[in-house]
C-alpha positions as CSV (number, residue, x, y, z in Angstrom):
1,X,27.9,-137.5,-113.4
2,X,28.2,-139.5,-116.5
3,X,29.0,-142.8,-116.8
4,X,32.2,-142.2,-119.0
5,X,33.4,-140.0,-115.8
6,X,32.9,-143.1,-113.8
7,X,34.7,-145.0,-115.9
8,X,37.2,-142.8,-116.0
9,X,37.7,-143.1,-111.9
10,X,39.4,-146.5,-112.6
11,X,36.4,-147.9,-113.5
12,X,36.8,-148.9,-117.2
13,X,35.5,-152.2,-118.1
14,X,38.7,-154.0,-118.6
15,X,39.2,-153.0,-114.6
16,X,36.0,-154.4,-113.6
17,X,36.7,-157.6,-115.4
18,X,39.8,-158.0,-113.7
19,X,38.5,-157.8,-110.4
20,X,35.4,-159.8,-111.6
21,X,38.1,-162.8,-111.8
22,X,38.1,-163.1,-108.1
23,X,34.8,-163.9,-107.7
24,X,34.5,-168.2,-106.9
25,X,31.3,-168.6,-109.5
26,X,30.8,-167.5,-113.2
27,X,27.8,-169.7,-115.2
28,X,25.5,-166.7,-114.6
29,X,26.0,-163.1,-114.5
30,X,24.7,-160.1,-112.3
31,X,24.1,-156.7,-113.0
32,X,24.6,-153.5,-111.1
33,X,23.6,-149.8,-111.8
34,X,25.3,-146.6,-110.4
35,X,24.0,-144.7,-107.3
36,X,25.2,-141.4,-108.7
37,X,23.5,-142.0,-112.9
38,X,21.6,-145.0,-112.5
39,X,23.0,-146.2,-115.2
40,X,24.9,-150.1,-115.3
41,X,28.3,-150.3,-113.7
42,X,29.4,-153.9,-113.1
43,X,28.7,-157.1,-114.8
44,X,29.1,-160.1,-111.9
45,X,29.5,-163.8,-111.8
46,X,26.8,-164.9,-110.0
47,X,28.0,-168.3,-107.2
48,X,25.8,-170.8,-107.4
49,X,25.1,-173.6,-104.2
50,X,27.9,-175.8,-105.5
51,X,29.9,-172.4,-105.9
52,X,30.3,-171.9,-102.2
53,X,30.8,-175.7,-101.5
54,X,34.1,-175.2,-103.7
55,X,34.7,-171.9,-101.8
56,X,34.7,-174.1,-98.4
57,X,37.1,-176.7,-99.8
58,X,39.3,-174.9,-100.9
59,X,39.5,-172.2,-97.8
60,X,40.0,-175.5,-95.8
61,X,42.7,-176.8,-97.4
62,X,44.2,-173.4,-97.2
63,X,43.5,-172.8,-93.4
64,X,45.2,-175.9,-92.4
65,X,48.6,-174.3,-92.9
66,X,47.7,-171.0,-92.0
67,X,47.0,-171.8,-89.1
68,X,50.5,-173.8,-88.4
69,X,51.8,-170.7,-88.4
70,X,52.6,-168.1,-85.3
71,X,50.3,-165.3,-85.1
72,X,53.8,-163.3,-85.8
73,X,53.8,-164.7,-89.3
74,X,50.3,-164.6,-90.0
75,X,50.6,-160.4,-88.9
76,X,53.3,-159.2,-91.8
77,X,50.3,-158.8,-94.8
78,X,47.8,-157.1,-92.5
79,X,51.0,-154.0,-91.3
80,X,51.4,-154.2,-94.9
81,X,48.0,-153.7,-96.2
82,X,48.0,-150.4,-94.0
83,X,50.2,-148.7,-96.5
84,X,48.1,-150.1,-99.5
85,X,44.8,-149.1,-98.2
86,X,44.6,-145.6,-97.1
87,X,43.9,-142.9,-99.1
88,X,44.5,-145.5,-102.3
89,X,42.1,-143.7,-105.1
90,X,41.0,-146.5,-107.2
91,X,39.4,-148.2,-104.3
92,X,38.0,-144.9,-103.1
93,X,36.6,-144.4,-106.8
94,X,35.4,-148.0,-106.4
95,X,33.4,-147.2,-103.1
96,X,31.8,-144.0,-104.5
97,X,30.9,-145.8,-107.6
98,X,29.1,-148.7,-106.0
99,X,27.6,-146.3,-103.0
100,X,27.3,-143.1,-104.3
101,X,28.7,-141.4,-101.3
102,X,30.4,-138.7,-100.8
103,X,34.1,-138.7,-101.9
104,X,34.9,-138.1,-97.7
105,X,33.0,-140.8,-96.5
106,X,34.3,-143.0,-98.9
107,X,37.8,-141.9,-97.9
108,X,36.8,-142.6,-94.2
109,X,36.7,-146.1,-94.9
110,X,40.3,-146.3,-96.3
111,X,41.4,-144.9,-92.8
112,X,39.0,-147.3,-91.0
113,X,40.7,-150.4,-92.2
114,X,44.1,-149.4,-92.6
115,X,43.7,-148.3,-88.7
116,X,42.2,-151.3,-88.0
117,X,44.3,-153.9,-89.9
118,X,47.8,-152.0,-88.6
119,X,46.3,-152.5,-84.5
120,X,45.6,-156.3,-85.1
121,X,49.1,-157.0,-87.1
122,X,50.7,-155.4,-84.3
123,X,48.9,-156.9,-81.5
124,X,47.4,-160.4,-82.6
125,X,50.8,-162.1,-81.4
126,X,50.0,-160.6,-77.5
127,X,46.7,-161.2,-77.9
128,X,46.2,-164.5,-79.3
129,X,49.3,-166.1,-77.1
130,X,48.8,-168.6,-74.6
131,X,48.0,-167.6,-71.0
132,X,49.0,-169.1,-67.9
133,X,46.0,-170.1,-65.4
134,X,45.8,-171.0,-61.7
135,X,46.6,-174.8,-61.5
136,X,43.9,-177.0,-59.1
137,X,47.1,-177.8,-56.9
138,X,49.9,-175.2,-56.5
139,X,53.3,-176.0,-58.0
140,X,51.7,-179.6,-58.9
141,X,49.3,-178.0,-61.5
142,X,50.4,-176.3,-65.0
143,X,47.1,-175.1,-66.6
144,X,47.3,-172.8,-69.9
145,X,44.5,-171.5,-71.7
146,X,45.0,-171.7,-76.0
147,X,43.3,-170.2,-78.4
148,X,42.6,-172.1,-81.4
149,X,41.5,-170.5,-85.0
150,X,37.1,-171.9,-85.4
151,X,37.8,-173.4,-88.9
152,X,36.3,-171.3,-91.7
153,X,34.4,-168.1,-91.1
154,X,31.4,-166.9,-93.4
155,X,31.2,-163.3,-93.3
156,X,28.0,-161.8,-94.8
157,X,28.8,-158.3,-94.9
158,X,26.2,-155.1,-96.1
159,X,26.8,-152.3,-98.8
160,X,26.6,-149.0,-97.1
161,X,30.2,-149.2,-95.6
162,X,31.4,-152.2,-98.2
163,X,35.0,-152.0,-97.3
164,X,34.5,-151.0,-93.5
165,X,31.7,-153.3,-92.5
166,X,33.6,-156.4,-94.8
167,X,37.2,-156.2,-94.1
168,X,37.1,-155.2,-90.4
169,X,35.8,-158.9,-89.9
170,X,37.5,-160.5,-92.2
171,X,41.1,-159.4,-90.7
172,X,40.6,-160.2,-87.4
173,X,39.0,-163.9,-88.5
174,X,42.3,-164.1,-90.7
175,X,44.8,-163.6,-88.0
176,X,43.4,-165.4,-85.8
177,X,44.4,-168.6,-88.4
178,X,40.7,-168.8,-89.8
179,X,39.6,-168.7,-93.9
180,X,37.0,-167.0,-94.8
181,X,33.9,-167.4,-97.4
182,X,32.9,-164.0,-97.7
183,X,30.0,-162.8,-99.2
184,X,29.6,-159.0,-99.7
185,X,26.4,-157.6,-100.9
186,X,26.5,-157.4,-104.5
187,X,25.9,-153.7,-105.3
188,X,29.2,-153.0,-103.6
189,X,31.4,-156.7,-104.3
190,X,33.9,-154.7,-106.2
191,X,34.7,-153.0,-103.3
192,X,35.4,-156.7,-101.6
193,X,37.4,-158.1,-104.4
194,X,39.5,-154.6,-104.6
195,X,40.5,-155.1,-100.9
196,X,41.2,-158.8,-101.6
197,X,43.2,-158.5,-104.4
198,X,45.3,-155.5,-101.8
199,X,46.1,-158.0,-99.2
200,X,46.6,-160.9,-101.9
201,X,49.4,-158.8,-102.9
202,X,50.5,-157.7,-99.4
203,X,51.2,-161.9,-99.2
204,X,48.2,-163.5,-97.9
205,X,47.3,-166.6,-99.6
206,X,44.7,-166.6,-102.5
207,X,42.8,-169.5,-101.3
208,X,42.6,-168.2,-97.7
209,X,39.8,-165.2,-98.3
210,X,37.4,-166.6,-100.8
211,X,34.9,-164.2,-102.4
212,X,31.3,-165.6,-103.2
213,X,28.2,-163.1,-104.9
214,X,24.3,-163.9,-105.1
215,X,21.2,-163.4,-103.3
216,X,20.7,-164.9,-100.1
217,X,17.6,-166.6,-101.3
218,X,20.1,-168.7,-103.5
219,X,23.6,-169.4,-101.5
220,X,22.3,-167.5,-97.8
221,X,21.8,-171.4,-96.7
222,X,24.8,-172.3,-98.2
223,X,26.7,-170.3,-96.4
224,X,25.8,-171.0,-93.0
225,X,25.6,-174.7,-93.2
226,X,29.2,-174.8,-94.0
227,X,30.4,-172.4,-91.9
228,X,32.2,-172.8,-88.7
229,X,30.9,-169.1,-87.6
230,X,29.3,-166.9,-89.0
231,X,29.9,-162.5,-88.5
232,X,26.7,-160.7,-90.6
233,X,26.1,-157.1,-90.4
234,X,22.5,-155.8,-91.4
235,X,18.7,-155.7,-90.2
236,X,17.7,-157.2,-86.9
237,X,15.3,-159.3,-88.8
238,X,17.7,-161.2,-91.2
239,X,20.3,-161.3,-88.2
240,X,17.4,-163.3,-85.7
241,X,17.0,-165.9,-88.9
242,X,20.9,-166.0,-89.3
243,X,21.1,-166.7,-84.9
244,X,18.3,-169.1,-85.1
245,X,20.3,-170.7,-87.6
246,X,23.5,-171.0,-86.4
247,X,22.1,-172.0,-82.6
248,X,21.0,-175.2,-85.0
249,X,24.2,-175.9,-85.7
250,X,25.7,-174.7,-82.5
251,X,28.3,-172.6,-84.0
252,X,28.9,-169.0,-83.0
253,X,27.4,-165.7,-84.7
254,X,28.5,-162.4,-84.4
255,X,26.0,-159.8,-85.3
256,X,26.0,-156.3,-85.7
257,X,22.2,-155.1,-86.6
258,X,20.1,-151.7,-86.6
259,X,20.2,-149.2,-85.0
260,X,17.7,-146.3,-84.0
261,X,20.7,-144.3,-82.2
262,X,19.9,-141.2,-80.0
263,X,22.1,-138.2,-79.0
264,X,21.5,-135.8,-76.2
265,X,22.2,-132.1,-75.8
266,X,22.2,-131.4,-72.3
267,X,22.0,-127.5,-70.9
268,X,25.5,-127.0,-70.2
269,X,26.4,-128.1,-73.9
270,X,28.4,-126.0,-76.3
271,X,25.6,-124.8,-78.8
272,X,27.8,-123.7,-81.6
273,X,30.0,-127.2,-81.4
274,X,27.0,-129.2,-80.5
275,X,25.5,-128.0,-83.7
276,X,28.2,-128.1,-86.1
277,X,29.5,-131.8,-85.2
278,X,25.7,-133.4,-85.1
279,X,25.8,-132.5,-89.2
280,X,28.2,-135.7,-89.6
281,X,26.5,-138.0,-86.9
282,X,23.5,-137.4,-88.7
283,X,24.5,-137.5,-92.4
284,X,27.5,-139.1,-93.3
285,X,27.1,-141.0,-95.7
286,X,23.7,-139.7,-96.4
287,X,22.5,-141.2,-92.9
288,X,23.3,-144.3,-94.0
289,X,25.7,-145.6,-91.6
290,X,24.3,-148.1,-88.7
291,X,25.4,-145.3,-85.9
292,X,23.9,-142.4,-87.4
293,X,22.1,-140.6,-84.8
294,X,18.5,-140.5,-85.9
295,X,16.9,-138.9,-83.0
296,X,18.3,-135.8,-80.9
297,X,17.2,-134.7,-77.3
298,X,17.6,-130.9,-76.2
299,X,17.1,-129.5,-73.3
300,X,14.6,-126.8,-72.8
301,X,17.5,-124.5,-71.9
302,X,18.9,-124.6,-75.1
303,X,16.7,-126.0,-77.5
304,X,15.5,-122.8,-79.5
305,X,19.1,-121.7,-80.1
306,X,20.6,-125.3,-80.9
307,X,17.5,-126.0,-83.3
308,X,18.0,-122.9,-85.4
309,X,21.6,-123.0,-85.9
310,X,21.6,-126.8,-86.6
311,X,18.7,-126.5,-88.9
312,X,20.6,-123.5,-90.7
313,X,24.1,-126.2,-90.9
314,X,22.2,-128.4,-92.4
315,X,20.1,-126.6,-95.1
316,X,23.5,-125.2,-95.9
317,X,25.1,-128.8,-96.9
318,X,26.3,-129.4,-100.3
319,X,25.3,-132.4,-102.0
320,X,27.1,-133.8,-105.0
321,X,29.0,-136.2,-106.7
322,X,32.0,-137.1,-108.1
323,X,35.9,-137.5,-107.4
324,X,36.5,-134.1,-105.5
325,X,35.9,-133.1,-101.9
326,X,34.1,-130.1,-102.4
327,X,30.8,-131.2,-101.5
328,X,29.3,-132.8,-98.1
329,X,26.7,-135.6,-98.9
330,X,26.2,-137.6,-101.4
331,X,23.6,-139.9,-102.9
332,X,21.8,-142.7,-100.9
333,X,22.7,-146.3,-102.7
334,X,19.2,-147.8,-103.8
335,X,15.7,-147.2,-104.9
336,X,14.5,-149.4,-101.8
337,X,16.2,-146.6,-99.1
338,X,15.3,-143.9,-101.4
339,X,11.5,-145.5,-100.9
340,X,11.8,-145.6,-97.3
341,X,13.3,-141.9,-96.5
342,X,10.5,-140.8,-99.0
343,X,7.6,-142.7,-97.0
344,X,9.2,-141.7,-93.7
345,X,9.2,-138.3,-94.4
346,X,6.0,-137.9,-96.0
347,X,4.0,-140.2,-93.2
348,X,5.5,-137.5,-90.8
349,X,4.4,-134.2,-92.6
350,X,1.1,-136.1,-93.2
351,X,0.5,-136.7,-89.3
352,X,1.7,-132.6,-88.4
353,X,5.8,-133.3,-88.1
354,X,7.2,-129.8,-89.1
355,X,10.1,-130.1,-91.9
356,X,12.6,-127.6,-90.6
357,X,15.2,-128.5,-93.3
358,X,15.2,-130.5,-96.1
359,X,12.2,-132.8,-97.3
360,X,12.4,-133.3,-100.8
361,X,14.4,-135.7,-103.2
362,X,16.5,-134.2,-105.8
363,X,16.3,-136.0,-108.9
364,X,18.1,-132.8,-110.6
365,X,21.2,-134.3,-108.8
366,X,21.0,-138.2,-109.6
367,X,18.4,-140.7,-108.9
368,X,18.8,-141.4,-105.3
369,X,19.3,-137.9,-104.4
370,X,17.6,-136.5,-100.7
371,X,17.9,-133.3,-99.2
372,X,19.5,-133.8,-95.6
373,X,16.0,-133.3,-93.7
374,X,15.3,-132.2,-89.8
375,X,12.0,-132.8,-88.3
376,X,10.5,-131.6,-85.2
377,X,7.3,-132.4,-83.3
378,X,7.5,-136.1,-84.1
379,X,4.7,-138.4,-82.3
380,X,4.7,-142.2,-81.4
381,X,2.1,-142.7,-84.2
382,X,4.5,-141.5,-86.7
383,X,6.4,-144.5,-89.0
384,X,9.9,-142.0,-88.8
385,X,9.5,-142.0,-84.5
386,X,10.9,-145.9,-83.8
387,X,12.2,-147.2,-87.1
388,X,14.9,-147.2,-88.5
389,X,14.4,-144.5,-91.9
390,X,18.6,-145.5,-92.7
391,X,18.8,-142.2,-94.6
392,X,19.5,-138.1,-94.1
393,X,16.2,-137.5,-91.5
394,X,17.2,-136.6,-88.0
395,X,14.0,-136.2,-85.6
396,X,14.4,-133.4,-82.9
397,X,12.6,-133.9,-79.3
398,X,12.9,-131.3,-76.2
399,X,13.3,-132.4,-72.7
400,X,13.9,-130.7,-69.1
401,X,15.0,-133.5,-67.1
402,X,18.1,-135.6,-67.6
403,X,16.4,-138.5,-66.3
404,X,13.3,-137.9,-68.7
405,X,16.4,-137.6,-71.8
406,X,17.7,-141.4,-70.5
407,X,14.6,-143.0,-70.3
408,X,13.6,-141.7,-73.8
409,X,17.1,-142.7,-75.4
410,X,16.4,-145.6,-73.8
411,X,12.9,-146.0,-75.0
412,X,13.6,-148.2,-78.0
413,X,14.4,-151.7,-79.1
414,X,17.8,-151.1,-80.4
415,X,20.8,-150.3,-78.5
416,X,23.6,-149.5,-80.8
417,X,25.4,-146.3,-80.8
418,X,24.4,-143.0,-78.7
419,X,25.9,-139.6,-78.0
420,X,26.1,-137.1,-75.0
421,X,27.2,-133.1,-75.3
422,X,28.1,-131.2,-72.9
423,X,31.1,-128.7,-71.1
424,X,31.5,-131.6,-68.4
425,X,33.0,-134.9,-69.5
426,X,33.1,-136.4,-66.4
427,X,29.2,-136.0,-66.1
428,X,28.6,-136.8,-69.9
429,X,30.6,-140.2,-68.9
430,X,28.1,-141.0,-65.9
431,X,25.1,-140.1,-68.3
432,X,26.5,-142.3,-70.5
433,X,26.8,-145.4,-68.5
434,X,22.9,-145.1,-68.4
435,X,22.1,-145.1,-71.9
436,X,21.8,-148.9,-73.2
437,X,23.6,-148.8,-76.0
438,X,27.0,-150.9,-76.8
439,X,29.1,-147.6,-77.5
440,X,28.6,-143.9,-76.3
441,X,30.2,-140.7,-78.0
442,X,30.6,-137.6,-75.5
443,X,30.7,-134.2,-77.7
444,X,30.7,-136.6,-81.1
445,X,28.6,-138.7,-82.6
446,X,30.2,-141.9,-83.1
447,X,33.8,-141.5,-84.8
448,X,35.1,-141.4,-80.8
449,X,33.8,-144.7,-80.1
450,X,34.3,-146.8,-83.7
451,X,37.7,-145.6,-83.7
452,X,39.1,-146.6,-80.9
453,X,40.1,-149.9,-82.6
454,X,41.6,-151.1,-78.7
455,X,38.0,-151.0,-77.5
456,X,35.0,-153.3,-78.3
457,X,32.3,-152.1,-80.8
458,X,28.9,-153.4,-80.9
459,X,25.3,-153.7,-80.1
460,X,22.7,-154.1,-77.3
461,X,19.0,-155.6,-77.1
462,X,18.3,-156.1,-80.9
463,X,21.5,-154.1,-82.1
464,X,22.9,-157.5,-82.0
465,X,25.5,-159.6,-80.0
466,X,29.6,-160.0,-80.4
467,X,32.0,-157.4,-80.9
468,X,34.0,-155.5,-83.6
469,X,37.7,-154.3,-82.6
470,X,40.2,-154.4,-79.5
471,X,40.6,-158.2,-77.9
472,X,37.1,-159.0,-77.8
473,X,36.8,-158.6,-81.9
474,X,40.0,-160.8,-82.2
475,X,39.4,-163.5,-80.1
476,X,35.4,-163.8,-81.6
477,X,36.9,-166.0,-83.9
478,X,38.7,-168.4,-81.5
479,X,38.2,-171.7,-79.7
480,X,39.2,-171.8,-75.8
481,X,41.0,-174.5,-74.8
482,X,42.3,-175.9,-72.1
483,X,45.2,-177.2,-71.7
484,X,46.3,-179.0,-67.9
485,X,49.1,-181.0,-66.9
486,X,49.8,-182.8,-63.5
487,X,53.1,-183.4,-61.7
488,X,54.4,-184.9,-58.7
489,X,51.0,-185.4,-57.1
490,X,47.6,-186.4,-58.2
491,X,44.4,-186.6,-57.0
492,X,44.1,-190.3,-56.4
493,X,45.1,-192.0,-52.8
494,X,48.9,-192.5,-52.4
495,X,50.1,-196.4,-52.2
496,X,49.0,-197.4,-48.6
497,X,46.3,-194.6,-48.0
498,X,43.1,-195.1,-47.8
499,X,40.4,-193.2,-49.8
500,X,38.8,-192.0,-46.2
501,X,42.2,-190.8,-45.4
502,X,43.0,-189.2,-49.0
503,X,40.0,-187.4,-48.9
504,X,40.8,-186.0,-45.5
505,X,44.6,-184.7,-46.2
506,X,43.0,-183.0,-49.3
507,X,40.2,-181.2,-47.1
508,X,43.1,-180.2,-45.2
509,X,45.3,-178.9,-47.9
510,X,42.3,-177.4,-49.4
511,X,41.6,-175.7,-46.0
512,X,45.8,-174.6,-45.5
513,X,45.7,-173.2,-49.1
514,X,42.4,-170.8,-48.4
515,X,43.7,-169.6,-45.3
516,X,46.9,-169.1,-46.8
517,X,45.0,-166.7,-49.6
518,X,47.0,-169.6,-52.5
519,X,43.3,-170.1,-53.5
């Protein structure tokens, strides 16, 4: 793919530029290259330190009346933005420039955050409003519990999903009356300032969702010091220096991190589906998605049919690149996770792991090119067994107990994503609740659980802590408060009784009200 086709995806200069504008910064520059050519793309303002101190000023100024308004006001740009983000080509040409992935996956993510931004603008107002509590003394007690916008959020988000993994935090921190100071990677900070410019028009206010770009080694610090919360989605090692920095402060994080995610194929499975739907848990987005499956389980039963007809789906995947959707995968993003598949791969072979599809990068195709790859007989001493490769390698293990399948899915630091197939639901469910991980897929790999934007999305052990979506992803992003008044009677003695006395007609009432089931 040349560069002039990229370009001609929306991507001319004069675009770039324009969307360059909304970046707070500008006394240094930053360059980006092109997964699919190598080749540069995007010429950045680069924020400096005092960059993202302006960012904060200005996003509190602008949160102050955002949040005087009702969560009913605050909703109309985030229905609208629905209608503006799915299936909108420039900012699907935007993704695939800056990602390289195929032009599906890319397209996924329109339908992600249009989903996701349409469920919050229609349910913030229910779910943000006030809620009446149990009073200490019936009918003499009003208690309501608020919730109250944190301040300013810094968001910190990665660039494998760059309009997924961004946006779908910084909606809910904007309706819940928050700004944000967001900082998307910079590979993929077109992508950002695409979906800002979106909702901008849809009628949020400009100063409310500021955009900052640089290395973490420059404004990382920056960020969190100002912050009133912080949401960061990447490696469990930056996230436990982001928590350790944010328990400093005492302000909140929310963390989504890896992810070494396991599926099982149990006997009574539907080979043929089974099969044929692991091909997107394992490579979408060229495996680079935090709840790719990595690591299958089979049973015995099965495991000779499943293996051959899986490993036949996958040698027969299409890669490519480009603005059409006749090809399946597409190229991973960096040199770095072209690095890693490459060493993962090759440390397996090198130890006795047979390659049963795939194996090999395809420089004929673009610079980060790799074949979607299947391994079997994978050991512990292998690099590829507990680590997360963040690429198209899936590792295949057999098993004849269900019991031996849980405690092997649950043999792992991460707890992420996981997913179950087989012709029973009901005992897929119950298998499920075993499996520590913070969502679990029965007969799909991980599109049952992320969608469901009314449920919570997130991670266990060191997949991280905090939730994405439903009421839990909302309300992240809010202060409880408590809010009690008192009428007709208090809790101090009447004129004329004694404190010895006081304290006895309130054991009594206390002792009425418990057999009365009021308390």
């Amino acid at each position: 793919m040349s560069l002039e086709s990229l370009r001609s995806l929306h991507l001319r200069p004069e675009r770039i530029a324009s969307l360059s504008r909304g970046v707070r910064g500008g006394a240094e520059f930053v360059i980006t290259t092109a997964p699919f050519t190598g080749q540069v793309l995007a010429r950045l303002p680069q924020s400096s330190a005092q960059d993202v101190a302006h960012a904060y000023a200005a996003a509190r100024i602008a949160q102050q009346h955002w949040a005087a308004r009702t969560p009913a006001q605050r909703a109309a740009p985030f229905v609208a933005l629905h209608d503006r983000v799915l299936g909108n080509s420039e900012l699907i040409d935007i993704i695939q420039a800056e990602t390289g992935k195929a032009r599906n996956s890319a397209f996924e993510e329109t339908a992600d955050v249009a989903g996701l931004a349409l469920y919050y603008g229609r349910h913030a107002k229910k779910l943000l409003a006030p809620r009446r509590r149990r009073g200490a003394i019936p009918l003499a007690t009003r208690t309501q519990e608020l919730r109250q916008p944190k301040g300013v959020v810094g968001v910190i988000s990665p660039w494998n999903y760059p309009l997924s993994l961004g946006i779908c935090d910084v909606i809910p921190a904007l309706l819940a009356g928050n700004a944000v100071v967001h900082k998307p990677d910079t590979q993929t900070a077109l992508t950002a300032l695409a979906a800002r410019e979106l909702l901008v028009g849809a009628g949020l206010p400009a100063d409310l969702w500021q955009i900052v770009v640089g290395e973490p080694a420059e404004i990382g610090q920056p960020l969190i010091d100002q912050a009133d919360h912080i949401c960061f989605t990447g490696s469990t090692a930056a996230g436990r220096r982001i928590a350790a920095e944010a328990a400093q402060r005492l302000i909140g994080c929310t963390l989504e991190l890896g992810g070494k995610n396991p599926m099982l194929v149990l006997a009574d499975a539907n080979v043929k589906k089974a099969a044929k739907g692991t091909l997107r848990a394992c490579f979408s987005s060229a495996g680079q998605l935090c709840l790719s499956i990595e690591r299958i389980y089979i049973a015995d039963a099965i495991y000779d049919d499943f293996v051959q007809l899986f490993a036949g789906h996958t040698r027969a995947l299409r890669l490519g690149s480009g603005p059409k959707f006749d090809y399946d995968v597409g190229s991973l993003t960096s040199q770095r996770q072209l690095d890693i598949v490459e060493r993962h791969v090759a440390d397996a072979r090198s130890k006795g792991a047979d390659v049963l599809a795939g194996g090999r990068a395809r420089p004929d195709l673009g610079p980060y090119f790799y074949e979607p790859t299947v391994l079997a007989g994978v050991t512990a001493e292998m690099e590829v067994y507990a680590n997360e490769t963040f690429g198209p390698v899936v590792s295949l293990y057999r098993f004849s107990r269900e019991d031996e399948a849980i405690a092997m899915a649950n043999d792992s630091e991460f707890g992420l994503n996981a997913s179950v197939w087989t012709r029973d639901p009901r005992r897929g469910r119950k298998i499920g609740s075993q499996i520590r991980c913070g969502t679990v897929n029965i007969n799909e790999g991980y599109g049952a659980a992320y969608c469901s934007n009314d449920a919570p999305m997130g991670g266990m052990k060191a997949s991280g802590q905090g939730r994405r979506h439903g009421e839990h992803g909302l309300l992240e992003y809010t202060e409880l408060q408590t809010v009690a008044s008192q009428h007709l009677i208090g809790f101090d003695p009447l004129p004329g009784v004694s404190a010895r006395l006081n304290s006895g007609i309130l054991a009594g009432t206390y002792t009425a009200m418990k057999r009365l089931r009021i308390r």
